[in-house]
C-alpha positions, 0 to 999 in steps of 0.5 A, spaced: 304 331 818 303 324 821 308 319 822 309 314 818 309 307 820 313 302 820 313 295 817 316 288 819 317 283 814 316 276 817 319 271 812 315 265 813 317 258 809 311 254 812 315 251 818 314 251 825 320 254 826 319 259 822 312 261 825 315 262 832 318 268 829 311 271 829 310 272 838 316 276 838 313 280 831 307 281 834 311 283 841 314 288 837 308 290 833 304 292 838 310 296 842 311 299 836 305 301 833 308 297 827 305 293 821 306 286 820 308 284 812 308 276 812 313 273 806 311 267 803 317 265 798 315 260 793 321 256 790 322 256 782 320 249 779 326 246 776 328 247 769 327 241 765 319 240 766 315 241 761 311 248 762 303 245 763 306 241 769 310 247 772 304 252 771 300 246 775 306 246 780 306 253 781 298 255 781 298 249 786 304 252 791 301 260 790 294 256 793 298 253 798 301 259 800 295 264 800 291 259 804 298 259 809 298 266 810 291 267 810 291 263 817 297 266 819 293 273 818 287 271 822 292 269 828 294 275 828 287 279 827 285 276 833 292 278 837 288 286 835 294 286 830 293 288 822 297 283 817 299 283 810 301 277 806 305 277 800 308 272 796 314 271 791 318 266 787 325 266 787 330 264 792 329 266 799 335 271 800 334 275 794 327 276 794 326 277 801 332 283 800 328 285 794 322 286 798 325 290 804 326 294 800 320 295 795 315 295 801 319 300 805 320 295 810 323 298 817 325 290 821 325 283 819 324 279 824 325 272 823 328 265 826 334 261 825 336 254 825 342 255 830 346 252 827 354 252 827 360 250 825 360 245 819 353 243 818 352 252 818 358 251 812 355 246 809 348 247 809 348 255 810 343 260 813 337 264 809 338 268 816 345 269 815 345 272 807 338 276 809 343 279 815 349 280 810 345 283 805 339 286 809 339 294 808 334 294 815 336 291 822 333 283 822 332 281 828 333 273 829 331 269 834 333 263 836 327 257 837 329 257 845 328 264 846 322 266 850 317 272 848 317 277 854 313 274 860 308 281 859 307 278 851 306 270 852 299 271 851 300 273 844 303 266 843 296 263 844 294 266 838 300 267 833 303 261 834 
């Protein structure tokens, strides 16, 4: 029978802070033989606003979102590494949880603003609730860390 492979979630919100999750993912893609599944959460557009704008909002953010992991996936392609998009709206911690679970995710691997004390009490941490509420390890990565000396080249095309 052959083994099943295992995937890594890599949520990415269009920043460059979460984008330097993706050397390490691609690190342990390749050590693992895993594949990568690229979340792109979309926020919902607020209550209030009348539907033919909100439909435009929302068609104008998924397009936005596919244009972002479509790039997202070639760096990866030319890593030698094969990716998936996906995209959902809601809130992150939630969604992100949910599709651990619908898509048989074995990792997450995710970055972390590092923040403490009172501006985490304050602002919170979309990688703490994924940590509290995950059914899966989450590997964080903090933005100073650096990638393996032997994987840095994957730097070049991932990040």
């Amino acid at each position: 029978m052959p083994r099943q492979l295992l995937v890594l979630l890599v949520p990415l919100d269009g920043s460059p802070l979460a984008e330097l999750a993706l050397p390490h993912a691609a690190f342990l893609a390749k050590r693992l033989r895993a594949r990568i599944l690229l979340l792109r959460v979309n926020p919902e557009i607020g209550a209030g606003v009348d539907p033919y704008t909100i439909r435009r909002l929302a068609e104008e953010d998924s397009a936005r979102a596919h244009a972002y992991l479509d790039v997202q996936q070639q760096k990866l392609g030319q890593a030698g590494l094969a990716a998936e998009g996906i995209i959902r709206v809601g809130d992150p911690v939630p969604t992100i949880t949910a599709v651990v679970r619908e898509r048989s995710v074995s990792y997450v691997v995710m970055t972390t603003h590092g923040r403490s004390g009172l501006q985490r009490a304050l602002f919170g941490s979309v990688a703490d609730g994924v940590i509290r509420e995950s059914p899966v390890p989450v590997v964080v990565i903090r933005p100073s860390q650096p990638l393996p000396s032997q994987f840095a080249h994957l730097a070049a095309h991932v990040h």
